[in-house]
PASEBA-1860 file (N, C-alpha, C; in nm, 3 decimals):
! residues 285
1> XXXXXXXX> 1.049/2.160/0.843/0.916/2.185/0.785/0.918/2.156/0.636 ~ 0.833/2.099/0.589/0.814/2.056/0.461/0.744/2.137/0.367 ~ 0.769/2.147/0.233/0.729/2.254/0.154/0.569/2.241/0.138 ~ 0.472/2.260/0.149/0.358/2.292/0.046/0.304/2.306/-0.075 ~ 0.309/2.202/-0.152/0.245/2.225/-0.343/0.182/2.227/-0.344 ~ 0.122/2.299/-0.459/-0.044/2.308/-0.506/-0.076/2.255/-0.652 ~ -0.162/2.163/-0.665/-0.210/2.169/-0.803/-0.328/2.136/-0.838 ~ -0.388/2.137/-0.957/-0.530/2.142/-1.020/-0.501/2.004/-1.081
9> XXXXXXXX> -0.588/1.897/-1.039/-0.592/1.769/-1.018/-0.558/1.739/-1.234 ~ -0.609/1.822/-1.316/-0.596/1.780/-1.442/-0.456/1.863/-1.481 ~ -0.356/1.871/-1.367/-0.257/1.931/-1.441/-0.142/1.821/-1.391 ~ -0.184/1.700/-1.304/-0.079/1.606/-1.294/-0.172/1.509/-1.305 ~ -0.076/1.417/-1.363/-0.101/1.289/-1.473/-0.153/1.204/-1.359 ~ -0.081/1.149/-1.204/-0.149/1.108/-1.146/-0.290/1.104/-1.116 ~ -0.305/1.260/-1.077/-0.434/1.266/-1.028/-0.520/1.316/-1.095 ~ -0.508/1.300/-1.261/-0.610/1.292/-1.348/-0.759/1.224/-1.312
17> XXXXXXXX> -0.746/1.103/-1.245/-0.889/1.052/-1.238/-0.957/1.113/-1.128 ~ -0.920/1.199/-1.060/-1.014/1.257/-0.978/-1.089/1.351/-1.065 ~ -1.058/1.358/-1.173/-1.141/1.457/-1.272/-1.262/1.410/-1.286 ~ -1.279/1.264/-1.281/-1.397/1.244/-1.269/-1.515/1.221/-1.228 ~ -1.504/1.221/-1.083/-1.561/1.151/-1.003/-1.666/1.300/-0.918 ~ -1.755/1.268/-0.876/-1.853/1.374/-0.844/-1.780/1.488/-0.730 ~ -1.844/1.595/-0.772/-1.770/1.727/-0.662/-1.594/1.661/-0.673 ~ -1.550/1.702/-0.800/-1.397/1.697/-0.806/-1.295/1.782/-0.709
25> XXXXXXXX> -1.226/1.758/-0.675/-1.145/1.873/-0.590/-1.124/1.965/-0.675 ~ -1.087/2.106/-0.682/-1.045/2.217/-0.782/-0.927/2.244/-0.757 ~ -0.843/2.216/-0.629/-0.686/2.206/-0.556/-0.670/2.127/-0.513 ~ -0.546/2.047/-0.511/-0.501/1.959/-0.414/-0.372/2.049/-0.353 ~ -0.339/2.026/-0.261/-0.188/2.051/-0.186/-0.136/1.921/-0.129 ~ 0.017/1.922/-0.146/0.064/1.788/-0.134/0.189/1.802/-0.052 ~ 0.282/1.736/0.003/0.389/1.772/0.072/0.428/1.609/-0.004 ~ 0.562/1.555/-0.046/0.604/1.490/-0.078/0.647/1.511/-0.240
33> XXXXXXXX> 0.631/1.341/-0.286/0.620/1.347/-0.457/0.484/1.287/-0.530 ~ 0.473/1.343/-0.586/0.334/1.286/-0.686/0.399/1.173/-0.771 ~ 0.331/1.062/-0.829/0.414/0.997/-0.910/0.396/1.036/-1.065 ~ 0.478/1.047/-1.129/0.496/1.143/-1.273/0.424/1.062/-1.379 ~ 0.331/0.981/-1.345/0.246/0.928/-1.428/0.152/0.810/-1.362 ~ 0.060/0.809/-1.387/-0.050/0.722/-1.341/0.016/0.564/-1.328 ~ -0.004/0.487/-1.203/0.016/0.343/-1.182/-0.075/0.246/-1.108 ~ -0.110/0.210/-1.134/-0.191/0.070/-1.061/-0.187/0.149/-0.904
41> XXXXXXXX> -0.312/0.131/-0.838/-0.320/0.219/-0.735/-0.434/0.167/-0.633 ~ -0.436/0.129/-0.531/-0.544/0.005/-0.455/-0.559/0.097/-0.305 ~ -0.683/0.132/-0.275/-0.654/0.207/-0.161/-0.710/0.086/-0.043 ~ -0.644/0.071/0.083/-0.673/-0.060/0.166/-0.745/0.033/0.283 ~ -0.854/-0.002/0.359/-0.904/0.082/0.430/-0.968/-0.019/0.538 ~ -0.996/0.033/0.686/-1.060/-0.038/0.776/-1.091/-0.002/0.899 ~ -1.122/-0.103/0.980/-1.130/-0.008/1.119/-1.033/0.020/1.190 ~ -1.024/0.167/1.307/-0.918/0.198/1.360/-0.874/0.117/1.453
49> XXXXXXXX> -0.973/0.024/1.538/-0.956/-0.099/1.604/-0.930/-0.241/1.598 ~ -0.861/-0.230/1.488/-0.892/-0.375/1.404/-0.840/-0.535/1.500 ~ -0.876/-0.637/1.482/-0.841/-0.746/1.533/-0.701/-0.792/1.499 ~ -0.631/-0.893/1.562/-0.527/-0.919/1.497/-0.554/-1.020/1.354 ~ -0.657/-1.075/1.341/-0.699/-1.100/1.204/-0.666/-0.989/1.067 ~ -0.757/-0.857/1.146/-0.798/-0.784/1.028/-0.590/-0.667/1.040 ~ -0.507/-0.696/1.108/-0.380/-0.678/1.122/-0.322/-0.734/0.997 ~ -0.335/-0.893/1.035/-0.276/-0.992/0.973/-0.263/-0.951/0.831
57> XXXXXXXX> -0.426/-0.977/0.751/-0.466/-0.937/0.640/-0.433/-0.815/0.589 ~ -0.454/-0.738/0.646/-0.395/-0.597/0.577/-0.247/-0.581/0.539 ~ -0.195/-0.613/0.681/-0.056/-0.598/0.636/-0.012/-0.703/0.492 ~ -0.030/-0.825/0.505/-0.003/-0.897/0.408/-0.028/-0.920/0.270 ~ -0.165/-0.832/0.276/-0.257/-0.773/0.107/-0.152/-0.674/0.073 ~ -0.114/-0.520/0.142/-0.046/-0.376/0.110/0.126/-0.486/0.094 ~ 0.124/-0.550/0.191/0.310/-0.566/0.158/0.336/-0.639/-0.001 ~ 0.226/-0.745/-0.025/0.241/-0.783/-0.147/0.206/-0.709/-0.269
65> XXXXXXXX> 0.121/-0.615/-0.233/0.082/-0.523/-0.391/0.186/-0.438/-0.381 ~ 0.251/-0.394/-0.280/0.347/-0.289/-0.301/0.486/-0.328/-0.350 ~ 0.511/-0.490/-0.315/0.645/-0.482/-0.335/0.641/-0.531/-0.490 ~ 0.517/-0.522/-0.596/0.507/-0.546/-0.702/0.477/-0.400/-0.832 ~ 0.506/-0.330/-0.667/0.498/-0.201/-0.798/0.377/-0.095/-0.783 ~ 0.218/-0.132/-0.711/0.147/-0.114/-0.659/0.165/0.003/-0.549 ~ 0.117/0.121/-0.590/0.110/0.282/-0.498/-0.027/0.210/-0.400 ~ 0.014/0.250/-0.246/-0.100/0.187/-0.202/-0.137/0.357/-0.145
73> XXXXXXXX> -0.287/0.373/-0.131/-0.363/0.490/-0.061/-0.429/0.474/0.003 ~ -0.434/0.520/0.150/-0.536/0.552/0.249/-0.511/0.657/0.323 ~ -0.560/0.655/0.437/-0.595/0.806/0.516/-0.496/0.818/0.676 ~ -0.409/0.730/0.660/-0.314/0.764/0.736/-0.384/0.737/0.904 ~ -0.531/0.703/0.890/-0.578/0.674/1.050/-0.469/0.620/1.142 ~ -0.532/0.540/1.267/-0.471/0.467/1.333/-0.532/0.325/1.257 ~ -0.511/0.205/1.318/-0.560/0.066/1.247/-0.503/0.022/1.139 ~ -0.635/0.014/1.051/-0.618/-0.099/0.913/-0.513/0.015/0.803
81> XXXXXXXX> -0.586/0.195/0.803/-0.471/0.268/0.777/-0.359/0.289/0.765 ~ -0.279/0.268/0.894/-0.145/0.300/0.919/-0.109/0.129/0.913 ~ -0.156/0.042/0.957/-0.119/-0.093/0.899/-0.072/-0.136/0.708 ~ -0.180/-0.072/0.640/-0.119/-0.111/0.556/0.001/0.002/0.486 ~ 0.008/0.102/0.548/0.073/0.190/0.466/0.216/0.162/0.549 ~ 0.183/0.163/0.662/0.374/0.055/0.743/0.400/-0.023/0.625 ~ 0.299/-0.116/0.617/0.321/-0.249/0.540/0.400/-0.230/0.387 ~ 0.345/-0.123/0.354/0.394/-0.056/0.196/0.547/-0.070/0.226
89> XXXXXXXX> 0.566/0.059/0.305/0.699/0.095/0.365/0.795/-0.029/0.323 ~ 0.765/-0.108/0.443/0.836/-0.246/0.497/0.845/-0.325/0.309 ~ 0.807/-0.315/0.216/0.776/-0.374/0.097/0.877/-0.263/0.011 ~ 0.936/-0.146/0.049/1.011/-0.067/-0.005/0.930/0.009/-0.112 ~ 0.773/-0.025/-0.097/0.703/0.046/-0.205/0.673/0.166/-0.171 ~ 0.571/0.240/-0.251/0.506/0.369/-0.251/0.370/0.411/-0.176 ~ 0.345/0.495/-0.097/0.205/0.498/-0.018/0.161/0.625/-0.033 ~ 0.057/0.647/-0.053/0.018/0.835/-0.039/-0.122/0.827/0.041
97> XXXXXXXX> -0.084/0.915/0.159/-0.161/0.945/0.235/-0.293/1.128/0.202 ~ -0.419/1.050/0.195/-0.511/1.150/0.186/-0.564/1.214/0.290 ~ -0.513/1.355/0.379/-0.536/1.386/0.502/-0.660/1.488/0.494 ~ -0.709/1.482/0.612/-0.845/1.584/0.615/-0.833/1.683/0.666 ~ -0.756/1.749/0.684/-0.697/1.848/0.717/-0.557/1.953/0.700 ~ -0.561/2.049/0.667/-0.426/2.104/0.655/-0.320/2.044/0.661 ~ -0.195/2.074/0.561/-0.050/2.006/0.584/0.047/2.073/0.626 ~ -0.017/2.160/0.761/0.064/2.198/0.812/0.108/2.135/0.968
105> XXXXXXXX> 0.021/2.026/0.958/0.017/1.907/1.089/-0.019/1.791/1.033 ~ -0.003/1.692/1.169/-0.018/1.521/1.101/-0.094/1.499/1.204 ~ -0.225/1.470/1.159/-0.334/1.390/1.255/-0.366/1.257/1.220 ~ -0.361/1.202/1.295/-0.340/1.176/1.452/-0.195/1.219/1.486 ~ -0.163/1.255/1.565/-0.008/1.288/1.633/0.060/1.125/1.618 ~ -0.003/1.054/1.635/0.071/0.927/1.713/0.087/0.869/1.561 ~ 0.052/0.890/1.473/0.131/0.853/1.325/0.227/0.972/1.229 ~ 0.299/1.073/1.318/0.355/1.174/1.306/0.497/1.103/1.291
113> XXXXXXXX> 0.534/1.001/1.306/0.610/0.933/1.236/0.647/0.874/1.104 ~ 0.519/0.797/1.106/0.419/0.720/0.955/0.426/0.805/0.877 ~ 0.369/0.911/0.928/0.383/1.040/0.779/0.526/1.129/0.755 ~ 0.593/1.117/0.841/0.741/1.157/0.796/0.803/1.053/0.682 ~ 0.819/0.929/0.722/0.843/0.795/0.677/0.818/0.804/0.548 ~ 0.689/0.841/0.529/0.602/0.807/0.381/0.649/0.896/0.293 ~ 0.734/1.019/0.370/0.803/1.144/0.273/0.959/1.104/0.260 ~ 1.021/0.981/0.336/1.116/1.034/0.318/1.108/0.887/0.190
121> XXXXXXXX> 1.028/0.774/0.143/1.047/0.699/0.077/0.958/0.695/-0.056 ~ 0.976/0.880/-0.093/0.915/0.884/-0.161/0.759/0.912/-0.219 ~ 0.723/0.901/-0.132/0.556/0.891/-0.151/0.481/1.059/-0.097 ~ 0.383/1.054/-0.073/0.297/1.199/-0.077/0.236/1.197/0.080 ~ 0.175/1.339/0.090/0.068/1.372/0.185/-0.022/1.482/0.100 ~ -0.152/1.450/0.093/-0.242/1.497/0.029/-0.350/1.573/0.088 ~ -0.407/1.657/0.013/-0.565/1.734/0.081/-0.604/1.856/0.025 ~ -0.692/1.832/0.053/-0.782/1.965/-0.038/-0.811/2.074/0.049
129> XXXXXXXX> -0.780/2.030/0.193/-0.753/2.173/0.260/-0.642/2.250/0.308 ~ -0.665/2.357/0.308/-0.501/2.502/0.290/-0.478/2.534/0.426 ~ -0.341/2.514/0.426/-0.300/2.516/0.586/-0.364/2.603/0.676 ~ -0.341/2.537/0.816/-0.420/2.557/0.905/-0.550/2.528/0.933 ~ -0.633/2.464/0.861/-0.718/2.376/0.856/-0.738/2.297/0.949 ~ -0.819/2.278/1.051/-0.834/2.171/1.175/-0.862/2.042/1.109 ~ -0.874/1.931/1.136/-0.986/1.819/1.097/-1.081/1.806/1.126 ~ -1.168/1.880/1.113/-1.336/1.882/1.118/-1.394/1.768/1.103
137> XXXXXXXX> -1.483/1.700/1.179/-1.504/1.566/1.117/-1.586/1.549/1.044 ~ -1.638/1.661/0.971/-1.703/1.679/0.823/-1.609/1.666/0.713 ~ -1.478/1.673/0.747/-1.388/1.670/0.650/-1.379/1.534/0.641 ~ -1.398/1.416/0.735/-1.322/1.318/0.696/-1.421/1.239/0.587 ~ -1.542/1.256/0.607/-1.643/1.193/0.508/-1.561/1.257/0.346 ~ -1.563/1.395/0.370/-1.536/1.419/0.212/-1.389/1.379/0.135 ~ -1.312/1.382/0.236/-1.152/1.327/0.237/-1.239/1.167/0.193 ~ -1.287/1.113/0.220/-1.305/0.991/0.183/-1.331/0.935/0.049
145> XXXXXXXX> -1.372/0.986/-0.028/-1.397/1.052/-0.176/-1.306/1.039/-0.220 ~ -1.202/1.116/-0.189/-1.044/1.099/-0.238/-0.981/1.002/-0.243 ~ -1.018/0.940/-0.096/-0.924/0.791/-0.107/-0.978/0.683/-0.203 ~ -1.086/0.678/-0.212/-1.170/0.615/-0.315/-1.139/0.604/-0.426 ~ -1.176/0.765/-0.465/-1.110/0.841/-0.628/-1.015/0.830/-0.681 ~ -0.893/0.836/-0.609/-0.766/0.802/-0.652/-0.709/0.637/-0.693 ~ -0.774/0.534/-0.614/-0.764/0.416/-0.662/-0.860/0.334/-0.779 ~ -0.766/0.270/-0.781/-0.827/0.162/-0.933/-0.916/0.087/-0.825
153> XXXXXXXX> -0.863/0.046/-0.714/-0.924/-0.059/-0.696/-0.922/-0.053/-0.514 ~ -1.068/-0.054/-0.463/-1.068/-0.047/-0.299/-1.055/-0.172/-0.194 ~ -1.010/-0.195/-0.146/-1.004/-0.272/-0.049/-1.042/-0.298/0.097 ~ -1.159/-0.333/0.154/-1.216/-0.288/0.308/-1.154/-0.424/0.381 ~ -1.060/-0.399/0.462/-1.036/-0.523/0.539/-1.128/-0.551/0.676 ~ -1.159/-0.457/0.710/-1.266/-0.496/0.849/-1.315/-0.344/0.883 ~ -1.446/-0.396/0.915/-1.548/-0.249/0.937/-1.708/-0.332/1.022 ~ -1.699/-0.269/1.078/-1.821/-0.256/1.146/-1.935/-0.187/1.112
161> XXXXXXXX> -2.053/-0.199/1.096/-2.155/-0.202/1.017/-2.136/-0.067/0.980 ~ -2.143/0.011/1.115/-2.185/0.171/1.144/-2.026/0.253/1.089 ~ -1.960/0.209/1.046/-1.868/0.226/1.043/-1.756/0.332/0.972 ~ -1.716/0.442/0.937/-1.671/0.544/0.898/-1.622/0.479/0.748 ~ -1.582/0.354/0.734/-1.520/0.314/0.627/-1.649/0.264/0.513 ~ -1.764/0.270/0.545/-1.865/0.277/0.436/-1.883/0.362/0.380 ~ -1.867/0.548/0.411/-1.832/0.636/0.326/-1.757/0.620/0.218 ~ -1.636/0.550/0.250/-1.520/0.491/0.140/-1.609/0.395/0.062
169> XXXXXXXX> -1.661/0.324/0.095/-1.700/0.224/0.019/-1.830/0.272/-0.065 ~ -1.914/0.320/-0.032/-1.989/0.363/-0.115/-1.937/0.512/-0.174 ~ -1.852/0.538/-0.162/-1.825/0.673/-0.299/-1.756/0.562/-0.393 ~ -1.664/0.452/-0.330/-1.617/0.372/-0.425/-1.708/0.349/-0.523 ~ -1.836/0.275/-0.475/-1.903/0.199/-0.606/-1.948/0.302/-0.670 ~ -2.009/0.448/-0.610/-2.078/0.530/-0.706/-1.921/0.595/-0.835 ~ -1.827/0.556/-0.802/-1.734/0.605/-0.864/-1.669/0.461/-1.002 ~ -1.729/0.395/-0.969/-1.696/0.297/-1.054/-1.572/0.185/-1.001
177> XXXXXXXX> -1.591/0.171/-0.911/-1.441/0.132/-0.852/-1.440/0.008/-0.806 ~ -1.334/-0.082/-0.823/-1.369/-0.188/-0.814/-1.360/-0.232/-0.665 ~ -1.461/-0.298/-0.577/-1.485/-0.313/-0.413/-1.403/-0.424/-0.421 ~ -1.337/-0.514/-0.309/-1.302/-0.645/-0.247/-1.303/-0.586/-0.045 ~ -1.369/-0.706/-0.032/-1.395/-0.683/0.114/-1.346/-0.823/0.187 ~ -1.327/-0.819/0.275/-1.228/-0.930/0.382/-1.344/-0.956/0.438 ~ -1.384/-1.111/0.424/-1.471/-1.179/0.467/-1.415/-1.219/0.614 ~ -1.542/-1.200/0.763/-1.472/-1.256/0.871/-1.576/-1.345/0.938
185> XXXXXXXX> -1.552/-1.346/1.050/-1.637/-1.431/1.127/-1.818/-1.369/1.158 ~ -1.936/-1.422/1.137/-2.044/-1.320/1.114/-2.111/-1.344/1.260 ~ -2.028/-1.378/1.343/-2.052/-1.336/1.525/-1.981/-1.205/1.591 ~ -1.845/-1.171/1.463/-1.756/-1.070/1.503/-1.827/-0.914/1.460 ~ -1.846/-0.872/1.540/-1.902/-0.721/1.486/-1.825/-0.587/1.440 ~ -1.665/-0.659/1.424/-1.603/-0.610/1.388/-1.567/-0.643/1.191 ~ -1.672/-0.753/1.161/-1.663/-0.804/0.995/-1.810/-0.769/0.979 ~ -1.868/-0.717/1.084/-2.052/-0.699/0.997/-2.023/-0.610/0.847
193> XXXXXXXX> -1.958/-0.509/0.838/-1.931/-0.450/0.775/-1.932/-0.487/0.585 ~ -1.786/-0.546/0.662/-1.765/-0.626/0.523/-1.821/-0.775/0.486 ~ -1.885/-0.802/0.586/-1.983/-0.920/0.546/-2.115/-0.831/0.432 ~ -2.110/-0.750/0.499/-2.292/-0.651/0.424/-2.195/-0.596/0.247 ~ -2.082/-0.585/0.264/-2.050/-0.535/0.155/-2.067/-0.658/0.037 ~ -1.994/-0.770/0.097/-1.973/-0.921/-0.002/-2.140/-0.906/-0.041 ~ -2.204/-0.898/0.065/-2.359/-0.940/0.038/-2.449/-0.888/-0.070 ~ -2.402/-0.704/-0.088/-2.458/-0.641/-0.204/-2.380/-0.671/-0.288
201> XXXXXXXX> -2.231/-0.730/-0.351/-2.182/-0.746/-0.444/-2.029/-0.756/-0.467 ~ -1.968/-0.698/-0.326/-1.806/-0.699/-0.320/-1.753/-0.828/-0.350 ~ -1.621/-0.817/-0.404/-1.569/-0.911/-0.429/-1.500/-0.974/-0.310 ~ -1.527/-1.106/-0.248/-1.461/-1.123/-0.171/-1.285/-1.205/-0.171 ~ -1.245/-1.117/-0.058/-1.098/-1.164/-0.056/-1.074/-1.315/0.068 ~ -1.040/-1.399/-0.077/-1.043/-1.517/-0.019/-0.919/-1.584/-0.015 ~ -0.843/-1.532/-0.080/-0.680/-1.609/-0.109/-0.598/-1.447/-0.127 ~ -0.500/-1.368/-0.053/-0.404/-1.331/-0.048/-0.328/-1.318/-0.220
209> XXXXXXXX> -0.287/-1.417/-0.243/-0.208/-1.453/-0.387/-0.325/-1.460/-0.494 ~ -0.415/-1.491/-0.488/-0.502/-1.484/-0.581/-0.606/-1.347/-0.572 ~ -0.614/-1.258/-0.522/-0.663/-1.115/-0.526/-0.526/-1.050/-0.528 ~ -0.433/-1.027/-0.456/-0.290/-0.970/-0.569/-0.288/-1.017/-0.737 ~ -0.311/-1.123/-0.806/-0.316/-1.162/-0.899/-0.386/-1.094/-0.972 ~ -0.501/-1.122/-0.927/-0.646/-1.040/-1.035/-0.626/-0.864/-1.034 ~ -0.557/-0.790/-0.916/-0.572/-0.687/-0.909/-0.433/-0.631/-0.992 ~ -0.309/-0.700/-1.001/-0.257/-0.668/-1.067/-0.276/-0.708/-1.237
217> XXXXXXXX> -0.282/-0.810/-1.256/-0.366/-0.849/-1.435/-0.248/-0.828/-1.501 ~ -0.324/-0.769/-1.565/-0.182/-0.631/-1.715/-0.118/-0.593/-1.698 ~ -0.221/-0.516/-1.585/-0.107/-0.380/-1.572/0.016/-0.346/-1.549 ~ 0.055/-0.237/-1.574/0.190/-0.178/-1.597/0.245/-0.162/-1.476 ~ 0.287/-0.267/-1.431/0.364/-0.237/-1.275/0.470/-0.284/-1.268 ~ 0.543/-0.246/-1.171/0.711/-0.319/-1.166/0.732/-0.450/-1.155 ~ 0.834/-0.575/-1.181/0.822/-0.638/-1.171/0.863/-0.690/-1.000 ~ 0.830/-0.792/-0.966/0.819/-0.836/-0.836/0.949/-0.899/-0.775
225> XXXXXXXX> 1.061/-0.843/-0.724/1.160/-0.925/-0.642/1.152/-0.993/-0.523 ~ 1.187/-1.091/-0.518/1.179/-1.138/-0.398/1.251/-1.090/-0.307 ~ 1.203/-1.057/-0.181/1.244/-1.000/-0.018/1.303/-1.145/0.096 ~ 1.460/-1.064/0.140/1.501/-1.167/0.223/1.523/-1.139/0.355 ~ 1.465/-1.266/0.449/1.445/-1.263/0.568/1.524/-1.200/0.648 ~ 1.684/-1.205/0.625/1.747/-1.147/0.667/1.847/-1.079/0.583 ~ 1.958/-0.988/0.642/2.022/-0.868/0.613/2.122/-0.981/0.474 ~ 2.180/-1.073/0.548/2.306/-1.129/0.447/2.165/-1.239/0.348
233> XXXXXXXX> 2.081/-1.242/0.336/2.014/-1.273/0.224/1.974/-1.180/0.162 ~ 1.942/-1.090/0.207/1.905/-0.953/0.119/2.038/-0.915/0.039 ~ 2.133/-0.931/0.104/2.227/-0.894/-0.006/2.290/-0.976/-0.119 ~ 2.231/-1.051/-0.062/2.287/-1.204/-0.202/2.192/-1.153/-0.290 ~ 2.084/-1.148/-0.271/1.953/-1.123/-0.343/1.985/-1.002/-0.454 ~ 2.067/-0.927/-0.356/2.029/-0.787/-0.421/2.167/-0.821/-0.550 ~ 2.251/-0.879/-0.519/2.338/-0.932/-0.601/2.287/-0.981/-0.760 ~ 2.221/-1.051/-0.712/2.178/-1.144/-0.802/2.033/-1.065/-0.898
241> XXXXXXXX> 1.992/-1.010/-0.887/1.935/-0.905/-0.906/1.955/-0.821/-1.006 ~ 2.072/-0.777/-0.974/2.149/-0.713/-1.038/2.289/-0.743/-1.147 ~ 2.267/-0.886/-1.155/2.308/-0.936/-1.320/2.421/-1.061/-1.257 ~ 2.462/-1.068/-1.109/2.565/-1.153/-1.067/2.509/-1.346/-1.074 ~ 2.596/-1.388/-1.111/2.526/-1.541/-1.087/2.661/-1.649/-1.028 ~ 2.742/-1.584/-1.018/2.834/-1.713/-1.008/2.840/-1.721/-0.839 ~ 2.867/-1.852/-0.814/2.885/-1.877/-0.651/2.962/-1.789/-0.592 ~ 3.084/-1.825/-0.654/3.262/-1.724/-0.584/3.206/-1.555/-0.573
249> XXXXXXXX> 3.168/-1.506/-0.711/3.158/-1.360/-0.719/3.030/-1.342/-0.605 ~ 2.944/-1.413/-0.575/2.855/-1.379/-0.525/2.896/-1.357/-0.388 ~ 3.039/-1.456/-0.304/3.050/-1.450/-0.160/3.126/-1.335/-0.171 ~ 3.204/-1.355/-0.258/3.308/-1.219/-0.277/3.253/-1.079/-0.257 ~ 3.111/-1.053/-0.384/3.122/-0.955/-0.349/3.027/-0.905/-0.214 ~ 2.936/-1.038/-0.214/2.836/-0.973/-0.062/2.913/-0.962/0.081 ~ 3.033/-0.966/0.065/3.156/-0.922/0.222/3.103/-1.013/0.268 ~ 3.027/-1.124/0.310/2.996/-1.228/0.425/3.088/-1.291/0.393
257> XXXXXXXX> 3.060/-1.367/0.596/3.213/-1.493/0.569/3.159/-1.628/0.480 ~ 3.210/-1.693/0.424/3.166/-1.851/0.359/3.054/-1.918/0.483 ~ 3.049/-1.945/0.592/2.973/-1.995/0.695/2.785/-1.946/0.684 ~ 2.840/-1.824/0.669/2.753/-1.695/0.645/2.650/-1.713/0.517 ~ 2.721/-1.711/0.402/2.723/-1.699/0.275/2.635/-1.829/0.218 ~ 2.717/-1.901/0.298/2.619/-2.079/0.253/2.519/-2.060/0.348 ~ 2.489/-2.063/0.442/2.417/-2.012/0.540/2.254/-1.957/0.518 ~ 2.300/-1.852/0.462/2.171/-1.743/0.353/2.135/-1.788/0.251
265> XXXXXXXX> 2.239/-1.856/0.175/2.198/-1.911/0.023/2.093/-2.078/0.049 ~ 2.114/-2.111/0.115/2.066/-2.208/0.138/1.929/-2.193/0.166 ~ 1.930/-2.070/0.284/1.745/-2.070/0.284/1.689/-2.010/0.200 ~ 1.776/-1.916/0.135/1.670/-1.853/0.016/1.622/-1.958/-0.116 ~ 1.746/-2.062/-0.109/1.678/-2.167/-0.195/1.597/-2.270/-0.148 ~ 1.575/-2.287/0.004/1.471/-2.344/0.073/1.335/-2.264/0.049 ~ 1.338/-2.121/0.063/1.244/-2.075/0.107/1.174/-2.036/-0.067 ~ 1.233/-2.043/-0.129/1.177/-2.050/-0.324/1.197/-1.933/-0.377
273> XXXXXXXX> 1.315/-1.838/-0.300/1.369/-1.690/-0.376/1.486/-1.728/-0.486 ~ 1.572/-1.821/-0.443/1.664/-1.848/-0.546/1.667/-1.999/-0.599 ~ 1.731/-2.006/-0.766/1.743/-2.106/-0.816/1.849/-2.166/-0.842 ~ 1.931/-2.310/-0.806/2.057/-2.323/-0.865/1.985/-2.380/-1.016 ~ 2.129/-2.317/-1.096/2.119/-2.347/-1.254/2.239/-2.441/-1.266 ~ 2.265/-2.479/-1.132/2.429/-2.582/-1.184/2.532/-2.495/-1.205 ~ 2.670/-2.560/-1.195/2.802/-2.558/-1.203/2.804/-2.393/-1.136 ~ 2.748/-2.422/-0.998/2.763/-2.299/-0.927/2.745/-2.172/-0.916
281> XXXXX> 2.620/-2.156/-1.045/2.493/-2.035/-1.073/2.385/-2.045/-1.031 ~ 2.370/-1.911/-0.978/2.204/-1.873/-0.964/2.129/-1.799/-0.973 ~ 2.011/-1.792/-1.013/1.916/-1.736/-1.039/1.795/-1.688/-0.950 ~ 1.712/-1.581/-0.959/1.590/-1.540/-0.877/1.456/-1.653/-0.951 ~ 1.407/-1.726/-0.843/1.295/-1.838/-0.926/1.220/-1.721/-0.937
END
C-alpha cells in the first residue's frame, strides 16, 4: 500500500498553476513524487476507444515529448489515456496521472498496473478526493479541470463530438491553454471531435516533429538522447553518452562479442543515432 500526501496546491512549486485557474483545488493528495519544480508539461487526452490511427498518434506525440524531458498528464482512462502515458513510460520519461477518485484504489482496475508503473518510475497519482471516495461520474468532469490546469499545453488526439474529452478541452481554453487537436478523417465519427476543435481555433497537429518542436521552443527541458532498438545498442548508446568515444573502449566496455558490437554500431549509424568522427570515434548525431 502506498503512502497518501497532502498538499495546498501553492505550497508545491509544481502545482503552483493550478492557483489559477477557476474553482482551484484547496487539497491535492498524491501517492508518488511531485516534481520539485515546475517543467514543460503537455496533457494528451482522447477517446477510450480510439482507432489504431488515433493509437498510432498518441503513442508517438507522448513517446517523443517525454523522452525530451516533457512530464506528460492525463487521467489514466482506458484508450488515448493509458496510451500515451505507456508511451511516456516506454520513453523512460515522467507521467502524472489525475484520478477522480480516492487513492486508495485505481480505476479502471484494468490499468492497476499503469498506475503502479507510473509510481515506480517516478511520477505521481493525483486528486482532490480523500480516500475512499468512489468515482462518481460527476467527478470526472471536475477531475478534468485538473488535467487541463496542470499543463502548458493540451493535446486531443481523437474525440467524438459528444465526447467526455471536450470538458478537457474547453476548461483548457477558458484556462488559457494552449489547444492542438489531431486532425482525422471527417467520415470518421471518431475525429468529429477534433475536427470541431481545429474549426473554432485549435492548432492542428500535422507533423509529429514539428508540434514536438513548437511545444518544446525554450523551454527548460532535458536534453534529448537518442533510444536504441535494441538491448546491445542501447548500451553502446548509453556508453557514449556518457563521455566514451573510442571504438576498442566502447566493445570492451559494452561486454558484447565483436560480431555483436559491429552489428549494433552499424545500425545506430544507419538509423542517424550515432556519428563516426574518424580514426575510430563516435559521437551521438
Amino acid at each position: 500500500m502506498y503512502k497518501i500526501n497532502s498538499t495546498a496546491p501553492d505550497e508545491a512549486p509544481y502545482l503552483q498553476i493550478l492557483t489559477d485557474i477557476a474553482d482551484p483545488p484547496k487539497k491535492l493528495y498524491f501517492i508518488g513524487e511531485l516534481p520539485p519544480e515546475r517543467r514543460k508539461t503537455v496533457a494528451i487526452v482522447g477517446s477510450r476507444k480510439p482507432t489504431a490511427y488515433g493509437h498510432e498518434v498518441a503513442h508517438r506525440l507522448s513517446f517523443e515529448l517525454a523522452k525530451r524531458g516533457v512530464i506528460i498528464v492525463s487521467g489514466l482512462a482506458l484508450g488515448i489515456d493509458g496510451v500515451a502515458q505507456k508511451a511516456a513510460l516506454e520513453a523512460k520519461g515522467t507521467t502524472i496521472s489525475v484520478l477522480a477518485h480516492g487513492l486508495d484504489q485505481i480505476h479502471p482496475k484494468t490499468n492497476q498496473l499503469l498506475g503502479e508503473s507510473i509510481l515506480e518510475q517516478g511520477g505521481a497519482l493525483i486528486s482532490e478526493y480523500e480516500e475512499g471516495e468512489p468515482p462518481y461520474p460527476s467527478n470526472f468532469v471536475a477531475r478534468d479541470r485538473l488535467v487541463s490546469g496542470l499543463a502548458d499545453v493540451l493535446i486531443v488526439v481523437e474525440a467524438a463530438m459528444k465526447s467526455g474529452t471536450r470538458h478537457t478541452a474547453g476548461f483548457a481554453l477558458d484556462q488559457g491553454r494552449e489547444v492542438f487537436a489531431v486532425p482525422g478523417n471527417i467520415t470518421s465519427p471518431m475525429s468529429e471531435g477534433c475536427n470541431h476543435l481545429i474549426r473554432i481555433g485549435a492548432t492542428p497537429v500535422v507533423s509529429i516533429e514539428d508540434t514536438v518542436k513548437h511545444i518544446i521552443g525554450g523551454s527548460n527541458v532535458q536534453t534529448a538522447f537518442p533510444l536504441g532498438d535494441t538491448p546491445d545498442e542501447q548500451a553502446i548508446l548509453d556508453l557514449i553518452i556518457k563521455g566514451d568515444r573510442d571504438g576498442e573502449e566502447l566493445l570492451q566496455k559494452s561486454g558484447l562479442s565483436a560480431s555483436s558490437f559491429n552489428q549494433a554500431l552499424t545500425m545506430l549509424e544507419v538509423n542517424g543515432s550515432v556519428q563516426a568522427l574518424g580514426a575510430n570515434q563516435w559521437t551521438i548525431r
